[in-house]
NUGU-825684 format. One record per residue (C-alpha): residue in one letter; x, y negated, z. Coordinates in Angstrom, 1 decimal. Each point is the difference from the previous one (the first is absolute). Layout:
% residues N
+------+--------+--------+--------+
! resn !     xx !     yy !     zz !
+------+--------+--------+--------+
!    a !      X !      Y !      Z !
...
+------+--------+--------+--------+
% end
This chain:
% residues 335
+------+--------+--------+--------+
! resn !     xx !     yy !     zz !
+------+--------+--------+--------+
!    x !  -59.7 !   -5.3 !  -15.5 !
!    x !    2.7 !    1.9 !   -1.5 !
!    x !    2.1 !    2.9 !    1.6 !
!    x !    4.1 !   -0.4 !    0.0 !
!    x !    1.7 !    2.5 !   -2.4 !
!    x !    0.8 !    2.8 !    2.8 !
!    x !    3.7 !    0.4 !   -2.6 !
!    x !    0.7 !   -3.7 !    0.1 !
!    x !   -0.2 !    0.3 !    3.9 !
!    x !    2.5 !    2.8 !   -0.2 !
!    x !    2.3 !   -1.7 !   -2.7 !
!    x !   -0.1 !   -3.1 !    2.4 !
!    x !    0.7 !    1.8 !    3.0 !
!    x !    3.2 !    2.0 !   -1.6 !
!    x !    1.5 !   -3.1 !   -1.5 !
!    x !    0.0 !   -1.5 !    3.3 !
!    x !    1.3 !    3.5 !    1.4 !
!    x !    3.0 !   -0.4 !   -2.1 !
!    x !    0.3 !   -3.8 !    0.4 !
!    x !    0.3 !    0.5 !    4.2 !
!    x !    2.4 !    3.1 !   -1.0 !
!    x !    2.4 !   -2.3 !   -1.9 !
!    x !    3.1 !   -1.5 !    2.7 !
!    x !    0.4 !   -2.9 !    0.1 !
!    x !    3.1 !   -1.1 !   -1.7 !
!    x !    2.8 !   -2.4 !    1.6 !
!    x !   -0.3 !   -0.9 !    3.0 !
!    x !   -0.6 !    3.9 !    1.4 !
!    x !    2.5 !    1.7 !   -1.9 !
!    x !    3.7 !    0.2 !   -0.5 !
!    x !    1.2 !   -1.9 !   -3.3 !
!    x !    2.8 !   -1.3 !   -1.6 !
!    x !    1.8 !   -2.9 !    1.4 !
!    x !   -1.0 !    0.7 !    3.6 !
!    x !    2.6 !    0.0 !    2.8 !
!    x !   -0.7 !    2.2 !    3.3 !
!    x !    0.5 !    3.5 !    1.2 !
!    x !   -0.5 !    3.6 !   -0.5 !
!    x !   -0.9 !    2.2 !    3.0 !
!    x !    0.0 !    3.6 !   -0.1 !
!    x !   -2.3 !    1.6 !    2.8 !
!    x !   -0.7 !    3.4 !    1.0 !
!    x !   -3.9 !    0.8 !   -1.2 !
!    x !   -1.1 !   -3.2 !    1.9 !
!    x !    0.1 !   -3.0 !   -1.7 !
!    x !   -3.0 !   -1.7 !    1.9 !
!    x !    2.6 !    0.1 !    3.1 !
!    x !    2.9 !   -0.4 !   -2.0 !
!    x !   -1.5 !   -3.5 !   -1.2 !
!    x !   -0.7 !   -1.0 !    3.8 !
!    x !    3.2 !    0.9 !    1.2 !
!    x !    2.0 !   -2.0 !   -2.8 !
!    x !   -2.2 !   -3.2 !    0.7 !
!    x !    0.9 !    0.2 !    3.6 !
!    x !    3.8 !    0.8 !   -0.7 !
!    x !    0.3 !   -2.5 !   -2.7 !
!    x !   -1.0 !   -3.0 !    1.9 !
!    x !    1.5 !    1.0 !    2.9 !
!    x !    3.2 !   -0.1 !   -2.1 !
!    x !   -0.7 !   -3.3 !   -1.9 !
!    x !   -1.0 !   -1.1 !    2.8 !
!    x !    3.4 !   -0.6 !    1.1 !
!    x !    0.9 !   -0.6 !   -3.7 !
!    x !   -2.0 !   -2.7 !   -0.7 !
!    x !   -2.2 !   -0.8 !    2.4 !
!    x !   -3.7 !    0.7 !    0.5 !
!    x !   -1.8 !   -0.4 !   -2.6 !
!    x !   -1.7 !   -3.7 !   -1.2 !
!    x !   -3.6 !    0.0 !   -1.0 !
!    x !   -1.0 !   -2.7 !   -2.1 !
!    x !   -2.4 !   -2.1 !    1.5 !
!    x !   -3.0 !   -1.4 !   -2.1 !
!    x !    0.6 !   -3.8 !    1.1 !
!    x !   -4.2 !   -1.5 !    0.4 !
!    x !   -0.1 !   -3.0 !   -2.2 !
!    x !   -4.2 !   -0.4 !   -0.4 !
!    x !    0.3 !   -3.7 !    1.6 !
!    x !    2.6 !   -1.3 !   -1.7 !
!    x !   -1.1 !   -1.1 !   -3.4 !
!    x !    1.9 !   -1.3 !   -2.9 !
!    x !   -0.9 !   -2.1 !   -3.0 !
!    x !    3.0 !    0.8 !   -2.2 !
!    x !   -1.3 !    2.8 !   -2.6 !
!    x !    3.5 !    1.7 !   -0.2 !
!    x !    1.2 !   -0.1 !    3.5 !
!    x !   -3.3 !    2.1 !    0.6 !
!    x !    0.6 !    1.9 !   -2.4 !
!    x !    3.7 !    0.7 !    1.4 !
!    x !   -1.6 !    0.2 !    3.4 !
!    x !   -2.2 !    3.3 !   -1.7 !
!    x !    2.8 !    1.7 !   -1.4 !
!    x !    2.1 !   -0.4 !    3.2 !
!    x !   -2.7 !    2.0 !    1.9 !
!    x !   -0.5 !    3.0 !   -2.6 !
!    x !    3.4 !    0.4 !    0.2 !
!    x !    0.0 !   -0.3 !    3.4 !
!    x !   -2.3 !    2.8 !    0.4 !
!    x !    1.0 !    2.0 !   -2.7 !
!    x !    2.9 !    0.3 !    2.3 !
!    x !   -1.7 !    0.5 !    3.3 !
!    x !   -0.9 !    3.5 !   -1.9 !
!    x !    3.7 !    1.0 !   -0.7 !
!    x !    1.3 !    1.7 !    3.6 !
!    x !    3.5 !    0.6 !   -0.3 !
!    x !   -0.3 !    3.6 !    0.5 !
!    x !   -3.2 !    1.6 !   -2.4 !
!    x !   -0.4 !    3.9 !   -0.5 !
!    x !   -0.8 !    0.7 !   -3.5 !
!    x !   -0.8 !    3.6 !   -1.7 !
!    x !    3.4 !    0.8 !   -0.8 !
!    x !   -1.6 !    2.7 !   -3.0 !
!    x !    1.9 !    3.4 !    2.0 !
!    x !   -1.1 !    1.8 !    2.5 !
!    x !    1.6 !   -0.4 !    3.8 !
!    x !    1.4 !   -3.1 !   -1.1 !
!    x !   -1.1 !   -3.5 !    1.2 !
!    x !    1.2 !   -3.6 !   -1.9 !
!    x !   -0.1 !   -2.8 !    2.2 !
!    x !    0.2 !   -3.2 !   -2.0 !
!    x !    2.1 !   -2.5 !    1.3 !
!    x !   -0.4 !   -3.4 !    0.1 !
!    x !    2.9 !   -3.1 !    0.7 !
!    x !    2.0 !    3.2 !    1.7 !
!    x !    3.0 !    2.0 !   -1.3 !
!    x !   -0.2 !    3.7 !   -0.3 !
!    x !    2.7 !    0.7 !   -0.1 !
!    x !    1.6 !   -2.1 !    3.0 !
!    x !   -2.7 !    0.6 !    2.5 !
!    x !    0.1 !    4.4 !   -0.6 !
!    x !    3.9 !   -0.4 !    0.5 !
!    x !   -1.0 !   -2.5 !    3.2 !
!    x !   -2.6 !    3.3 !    1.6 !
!    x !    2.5 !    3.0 !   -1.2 !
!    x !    2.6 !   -1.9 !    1.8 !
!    x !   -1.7 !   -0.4 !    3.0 !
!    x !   -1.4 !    3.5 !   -0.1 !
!    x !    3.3 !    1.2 !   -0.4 !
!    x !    1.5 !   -1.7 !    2.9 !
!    x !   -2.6 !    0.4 !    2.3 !
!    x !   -1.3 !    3.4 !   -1.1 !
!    x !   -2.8 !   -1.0 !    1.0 !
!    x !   -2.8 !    2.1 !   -2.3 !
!    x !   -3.1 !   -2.6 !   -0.3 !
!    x !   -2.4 !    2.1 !   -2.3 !
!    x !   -1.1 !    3.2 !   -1.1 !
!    x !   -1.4 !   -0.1 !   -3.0 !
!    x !    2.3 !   -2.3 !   -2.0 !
!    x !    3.0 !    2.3 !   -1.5 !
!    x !    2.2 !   -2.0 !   -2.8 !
!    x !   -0.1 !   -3.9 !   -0.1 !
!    x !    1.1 !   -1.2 !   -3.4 !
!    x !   -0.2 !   -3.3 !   -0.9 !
!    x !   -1.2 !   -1.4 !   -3.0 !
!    x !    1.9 !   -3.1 !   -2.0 !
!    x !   -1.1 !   -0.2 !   -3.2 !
!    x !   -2.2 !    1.9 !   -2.2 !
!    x !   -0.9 !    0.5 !   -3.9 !
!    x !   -1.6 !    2.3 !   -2.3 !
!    x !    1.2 !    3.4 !    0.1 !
!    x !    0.7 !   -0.2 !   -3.9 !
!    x !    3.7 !    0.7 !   -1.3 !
!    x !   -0.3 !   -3.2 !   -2.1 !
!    x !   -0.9 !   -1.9 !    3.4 !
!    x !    2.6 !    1.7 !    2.3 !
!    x !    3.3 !   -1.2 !   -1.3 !
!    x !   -0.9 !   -3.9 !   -0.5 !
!    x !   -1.2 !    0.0 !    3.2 !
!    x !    3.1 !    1.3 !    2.1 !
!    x !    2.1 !   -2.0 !   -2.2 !
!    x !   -1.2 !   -3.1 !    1.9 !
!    x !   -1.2 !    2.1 !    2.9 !
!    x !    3.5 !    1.1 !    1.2 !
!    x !    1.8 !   -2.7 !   -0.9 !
!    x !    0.8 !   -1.3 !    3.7 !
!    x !    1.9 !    3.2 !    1.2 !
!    x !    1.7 !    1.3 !   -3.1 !
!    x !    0.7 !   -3.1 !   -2.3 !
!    x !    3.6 !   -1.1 !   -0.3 !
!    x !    1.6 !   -1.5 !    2.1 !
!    x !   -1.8 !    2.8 !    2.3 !
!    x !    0.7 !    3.2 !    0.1 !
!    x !   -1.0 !    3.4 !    2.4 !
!    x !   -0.3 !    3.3 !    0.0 !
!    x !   -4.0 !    1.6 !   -0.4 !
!    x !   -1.8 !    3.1 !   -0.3 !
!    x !   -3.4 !    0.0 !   -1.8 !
!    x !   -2.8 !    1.9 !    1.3 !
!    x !   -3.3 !    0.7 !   -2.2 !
!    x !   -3.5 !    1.0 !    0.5 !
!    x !   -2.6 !    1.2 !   -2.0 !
!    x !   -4.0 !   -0.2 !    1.1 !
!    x !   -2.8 !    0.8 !   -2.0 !
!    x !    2.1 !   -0.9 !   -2.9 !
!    x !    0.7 !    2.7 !   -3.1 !
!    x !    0.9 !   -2.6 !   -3.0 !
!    x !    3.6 !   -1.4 !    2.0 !
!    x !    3.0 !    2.2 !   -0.5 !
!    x !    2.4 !    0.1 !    2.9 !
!    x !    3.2 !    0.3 !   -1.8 !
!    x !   -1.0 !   -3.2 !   -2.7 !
!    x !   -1.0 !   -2.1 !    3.3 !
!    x !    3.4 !    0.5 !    1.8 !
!    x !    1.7 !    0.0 !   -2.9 !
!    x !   -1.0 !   -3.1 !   -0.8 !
!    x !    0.4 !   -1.4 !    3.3 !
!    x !    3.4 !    1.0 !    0.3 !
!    x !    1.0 !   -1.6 !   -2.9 !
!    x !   -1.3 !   -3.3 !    0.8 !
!    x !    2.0 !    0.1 !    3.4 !
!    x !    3.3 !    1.0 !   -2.1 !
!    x !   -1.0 !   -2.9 !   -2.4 !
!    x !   -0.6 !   -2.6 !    3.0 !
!    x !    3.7 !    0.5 !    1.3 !
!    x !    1.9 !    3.0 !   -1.6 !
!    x !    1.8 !    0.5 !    3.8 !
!    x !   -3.2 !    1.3 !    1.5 !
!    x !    0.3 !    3.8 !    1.1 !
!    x !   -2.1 !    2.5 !    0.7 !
!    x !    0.1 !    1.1 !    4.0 !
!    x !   -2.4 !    2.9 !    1.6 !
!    x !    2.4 !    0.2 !    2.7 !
!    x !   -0.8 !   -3.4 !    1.6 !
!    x !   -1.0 !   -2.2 !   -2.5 !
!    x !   -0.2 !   -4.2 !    0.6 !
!    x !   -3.1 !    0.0 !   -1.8 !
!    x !   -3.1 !    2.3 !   -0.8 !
!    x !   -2.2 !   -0.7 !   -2.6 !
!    x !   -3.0 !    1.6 !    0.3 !
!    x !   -2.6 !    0.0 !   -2.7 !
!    x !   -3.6 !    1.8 !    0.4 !
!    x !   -2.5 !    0.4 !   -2.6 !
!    x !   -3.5 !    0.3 !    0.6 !
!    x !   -2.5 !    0.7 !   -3.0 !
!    x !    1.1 !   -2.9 !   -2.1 !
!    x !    1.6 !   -2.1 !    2.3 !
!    x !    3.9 !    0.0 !    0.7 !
!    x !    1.1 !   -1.6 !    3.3 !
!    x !    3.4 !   -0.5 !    1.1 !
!    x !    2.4 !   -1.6 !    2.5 !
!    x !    3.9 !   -0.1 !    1.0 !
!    x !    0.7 !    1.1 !    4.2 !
!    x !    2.4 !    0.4 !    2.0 !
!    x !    1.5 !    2.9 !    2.4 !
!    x !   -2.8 !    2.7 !   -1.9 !
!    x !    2.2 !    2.6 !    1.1 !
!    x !    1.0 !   -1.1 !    3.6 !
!    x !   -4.1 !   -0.9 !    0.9 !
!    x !   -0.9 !    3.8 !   -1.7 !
!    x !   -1.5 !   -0.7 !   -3.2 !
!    x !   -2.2 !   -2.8 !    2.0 !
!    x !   -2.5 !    2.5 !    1.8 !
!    x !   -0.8 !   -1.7 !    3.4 !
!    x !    0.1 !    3.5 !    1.5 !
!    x !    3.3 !    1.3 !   -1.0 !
!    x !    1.5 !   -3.7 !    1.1 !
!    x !   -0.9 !    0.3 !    3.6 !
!    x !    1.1 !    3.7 !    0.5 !
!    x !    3.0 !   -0.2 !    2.6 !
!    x !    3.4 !    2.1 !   -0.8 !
!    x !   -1.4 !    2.5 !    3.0 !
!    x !   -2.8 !    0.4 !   -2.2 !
!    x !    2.1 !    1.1 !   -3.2 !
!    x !    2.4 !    2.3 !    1.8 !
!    x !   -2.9 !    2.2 !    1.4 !
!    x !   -2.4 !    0.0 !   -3.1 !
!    x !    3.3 !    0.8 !   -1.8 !
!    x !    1.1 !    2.7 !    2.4 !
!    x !    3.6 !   -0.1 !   -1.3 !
!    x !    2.7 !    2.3 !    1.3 !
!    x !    3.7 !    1.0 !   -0.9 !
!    x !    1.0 !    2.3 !   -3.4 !
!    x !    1.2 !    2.4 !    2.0 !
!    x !   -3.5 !    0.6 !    1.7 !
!    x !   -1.6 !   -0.1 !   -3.3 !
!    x !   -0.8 !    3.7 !    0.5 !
!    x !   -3.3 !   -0.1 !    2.0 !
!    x !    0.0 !   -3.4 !    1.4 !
!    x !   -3.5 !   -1.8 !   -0.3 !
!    x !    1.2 !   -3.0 !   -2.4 !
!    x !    2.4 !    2.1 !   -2.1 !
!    x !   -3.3 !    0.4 !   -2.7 !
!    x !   -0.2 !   -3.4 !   -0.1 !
!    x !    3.8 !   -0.5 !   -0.7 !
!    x !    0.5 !    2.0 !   -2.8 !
!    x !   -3.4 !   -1.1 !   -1.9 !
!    x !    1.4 !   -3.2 !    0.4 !
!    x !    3.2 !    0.8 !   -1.9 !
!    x !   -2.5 !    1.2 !   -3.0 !
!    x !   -0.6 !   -2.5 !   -2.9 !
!    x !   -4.0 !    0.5 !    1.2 !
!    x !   -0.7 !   -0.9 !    3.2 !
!    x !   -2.9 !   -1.7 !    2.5 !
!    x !    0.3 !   -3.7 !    1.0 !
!    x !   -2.6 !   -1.5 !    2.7 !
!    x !   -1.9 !   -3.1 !   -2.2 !
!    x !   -3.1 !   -0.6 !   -0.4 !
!    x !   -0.7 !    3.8 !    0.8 !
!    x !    2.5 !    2.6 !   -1.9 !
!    x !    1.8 !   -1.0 !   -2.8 !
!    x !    1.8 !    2.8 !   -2.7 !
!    x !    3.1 !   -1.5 !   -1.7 !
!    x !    0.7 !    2.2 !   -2.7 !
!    x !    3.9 !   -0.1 !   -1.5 !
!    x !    2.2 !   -2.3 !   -1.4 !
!    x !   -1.5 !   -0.1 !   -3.6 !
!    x !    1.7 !   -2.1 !   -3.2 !
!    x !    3.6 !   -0.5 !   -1.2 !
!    x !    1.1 !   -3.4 !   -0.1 !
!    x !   -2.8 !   -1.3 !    2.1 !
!    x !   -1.0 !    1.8 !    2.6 !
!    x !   -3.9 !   -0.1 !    0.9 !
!    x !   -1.2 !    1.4 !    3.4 !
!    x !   -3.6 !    0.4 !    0.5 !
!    x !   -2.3 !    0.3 !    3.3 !
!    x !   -3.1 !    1.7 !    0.0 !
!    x !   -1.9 !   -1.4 !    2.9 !
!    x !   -2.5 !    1.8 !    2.0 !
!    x !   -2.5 !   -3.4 !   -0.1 !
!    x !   -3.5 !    0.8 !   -1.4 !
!    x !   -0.4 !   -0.6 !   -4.3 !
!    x !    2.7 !    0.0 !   -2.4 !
!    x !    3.1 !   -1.4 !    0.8 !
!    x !    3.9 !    0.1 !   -1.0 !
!    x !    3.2 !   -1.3 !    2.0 !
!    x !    3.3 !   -1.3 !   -2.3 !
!    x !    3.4 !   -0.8 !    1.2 !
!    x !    2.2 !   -1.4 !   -2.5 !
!    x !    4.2 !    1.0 !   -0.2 !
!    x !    2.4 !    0.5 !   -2.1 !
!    x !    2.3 !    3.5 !   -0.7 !
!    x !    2.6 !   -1.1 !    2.2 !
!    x !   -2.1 !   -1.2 !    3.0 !
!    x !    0.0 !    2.8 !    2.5 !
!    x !   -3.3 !    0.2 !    1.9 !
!    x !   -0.5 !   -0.5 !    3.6 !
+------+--------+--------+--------+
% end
């Protein structure tokens, strides 16, 4: 009887360490090419996940319906002699449940941290967040906690600057092509991403809008259209909305704060009372090119910076590594 090489056991046991350590690739992790959302959360993103399952088919819900299962139809009695129409007969059911697996809403590790990517499936991102922001907004009705910023997710591709362009050529096409034309503002994100630079990214962007129709402007005041791109690691996901500015920034707690609210967390007051009045701080560090906006936390905008183009940035207070663009040009005056 021979005894087991005691460092073949441990060679075994560590490759299968590192095989169980590997994640598993597609199905459980954002990609390229997928469509859904990106929700920010406060520390939380267990809660954050269960909140946005319950609010997002509540929502489609009344979208789209409740949601279809496919049924796995019980065929063992019936029996066919024809070779191919059983072979058609096997295909059908794979498919069918292949799709049985896809829900149409998925979390996925989104690759950031407080940030959760729920794939979608058969549902528009971008229609059913402007369907809950609108409701939230009339009602005011707040309907989580740990949820913060909503964004949805249209289209996605590599975060590579030889990807990027090519793929809002196409990508934008329906809002900006001629005969259609609007004003936008662009807003950027870096996460876990050093090899993108800002300025080439909306740069580029900006001149594929101009080369789509030459009469689309730039707007910070109130824009038509938003285009929001976020990178994450090497993913770069994007999507056009509407009323960004009017549904703050589309964070589901700013949206549901009443005008009450805003006048007493604001604490304005006259100019003449300036002197020693409790909101007369506030006041003037809001007439200062730096000064503290409620998203997501704090965010710092630090001044107006370039000469033909202008390029504001926002640092925001989320956990890891990330950087906040709005695109404008020189003789755009900002909001």
């Amino acid at each position: 009887m021979t005894t087991a090489d005691p460092k073949a056991k441990r060679r075994n046991k560590s490759s299968y360490l590192r095989h169980a350590a590997k994640k598993p690739r597609g199905s459980r992790e954002l990609e390229a090419g997928m469509q859904g959302l990106l929700i920010t959360c406060n520390m939380n993103e267990r809660k954050c996940t269960a909140e946005a399952y319950s609010l997002l088919n509540e929502y489609a819900d009344q979208l789209y319906g409740p949601e279809k299962f496919v049924e796995e139809s019980n065929s063992e009695d019936e029996e066919d002699d024809d070779a191919e129409a059983a072979l058609k007969k096997e295909v059908k059911q794979i498919s069918a449940s292949t799709q049985k697996q896809l829900r149409r809403f998925q979390a996925l590790d989104s690759g950031a941290n407080n940030v959760v990517f729920i794939r979608t499936h058969d549902i528009e991102p971008d229609k059913l967040v402007h369907h809950i922001l609108k409701d939230l907004h009339t009602t005011k009705k707040k309907k989580t906690r740990a949820i913060l910023r909503m964004l949805p997710v249209s289209g996605s591709c590599k975060a590579f600057m030889e990807e990027i362009p090519k793929y809002f050529e196409t990508f934008l096409e329906p809002w900006f092509k001629v005969p259609k034309k609007a004003t936008f503002q662009i807003v950027y994100k870096a996460r876990n991403n050093s090899h993108m630079n800002r300025d080439d990214v909306i740069k580029a962007l900006a001149g594929v809008v101009a080369n789509l129709n030459a009469e689309n402007k730039v707007d910070l005041s109130f824009p038509e259209y938003t285009i929001i791109v976020e990178i994450i690691k090497g993913v770069c996901c994007v999507s056009v909305v509407r009323d960004y500015v009017l549904f703050r920034k589309y964070n589901l707690q700013e949206v549901t704060k009443n005008d009450m609210e805003e006048k007493s967390k604001k604490n304005t007051c006259s100019p003449s009372e300036n002197n020693g009045c409790v909101g007369s701080k506030e006041q003037l560090e809001e007439k200062k090119p730096n000064k503290k906006v409620e998203d997501e936390g704090q965010e710092l905008e630090p001044p107006v910076m370039g000469t033909e183009d202008v390029f504001q940035e926002q640092k925001s207070g989320e956990q890891g590594a990330e950087k906040e663009t709005i695109y404008s040009e020189s003789n755009q005056s900002e909001s």
